[in-house]
C-alpha positions, 0 to 999 in steps of 0.5 A: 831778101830785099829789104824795103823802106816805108817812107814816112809822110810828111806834115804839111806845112802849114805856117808856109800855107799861111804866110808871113803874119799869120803864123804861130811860135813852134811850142818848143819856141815858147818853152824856151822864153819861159825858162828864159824869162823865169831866170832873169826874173829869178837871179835879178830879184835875188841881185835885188834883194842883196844889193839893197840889203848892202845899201847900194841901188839896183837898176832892173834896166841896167841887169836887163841889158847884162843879163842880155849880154851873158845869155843873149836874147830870144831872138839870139839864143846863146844857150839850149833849153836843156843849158838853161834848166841846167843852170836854173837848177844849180842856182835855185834848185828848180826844174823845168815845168818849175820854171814855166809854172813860175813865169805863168804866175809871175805873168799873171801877176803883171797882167793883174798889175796892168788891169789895176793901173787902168782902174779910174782914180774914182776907185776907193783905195782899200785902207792899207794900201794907200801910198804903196803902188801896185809895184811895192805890193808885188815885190814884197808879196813875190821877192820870197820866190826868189829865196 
């Protein structure tokens, strides 16, 4: 008997039916830069926090471009996603909806952080904080996530 193949139709592509401008980052794309970000937020707060520790200075600008240099860029993935959890889980024990949920927040607290600087001076300052910026209380309150 004569063995027949059923063709699979397939998707539309849409980001062509768009074109250039108007098209969205596939989901596996995005996932990708969280785990990304997550890391370099992650092993440059722990150099952070041990260099300072040792007296010496940290440069976020300086790690950055290292951090590029080692593991590329997103537009230069060096490394696959599932490399990249890998590592994050040797380091720091963390899988991959663990990465993601800790760049949401870290994210989220940048987004607070924009809003805030926006605020006019005329604002009251909440006793306490005055002479911090926005950035100290952040570091204090989010360098235990990297421990």
């Amino acid at each position: 008997m004569a063995r027949t193949t059923v063709k699979q139709p397939q998707p539309p592509n849409f980001d062509a039916a768009f074109g250039d401008g108007f098209t969205v980052k596939d989901y596996s794309e995005k996932e990708w830069e969280s785990v990304y970000y997550a890391i370099r937020e992650l092993q440059g707060r722990a150099l952070r926090k041990s260099k300072l520790a040792q007296g010496d200075t940290f440069s976020w600008d300086a790690y950055k471009a290292k951090f590029a240099e080692v593991f590329g860029t997103p537009q230069d993935k060096r490394f696959t996603l599932e490399q990249l959890v890998s590592y994050a889980q040797q380091k720091w024990g963390m899988d991959l909806e663990q990465l993601k949920a800790y760049n949401r927040r870290s994210w989220e607290k940048r987004n607070v952080e924009v809003k805030v600087s926006v605020i006019p001076a005329a604002v009251k300052t909440p006793k306490g904080i005055k002479n911090i910026s926005s950035w100290d209380v952040s570091n204090r309150v989010t360098d235990t996530w990297a421990t």
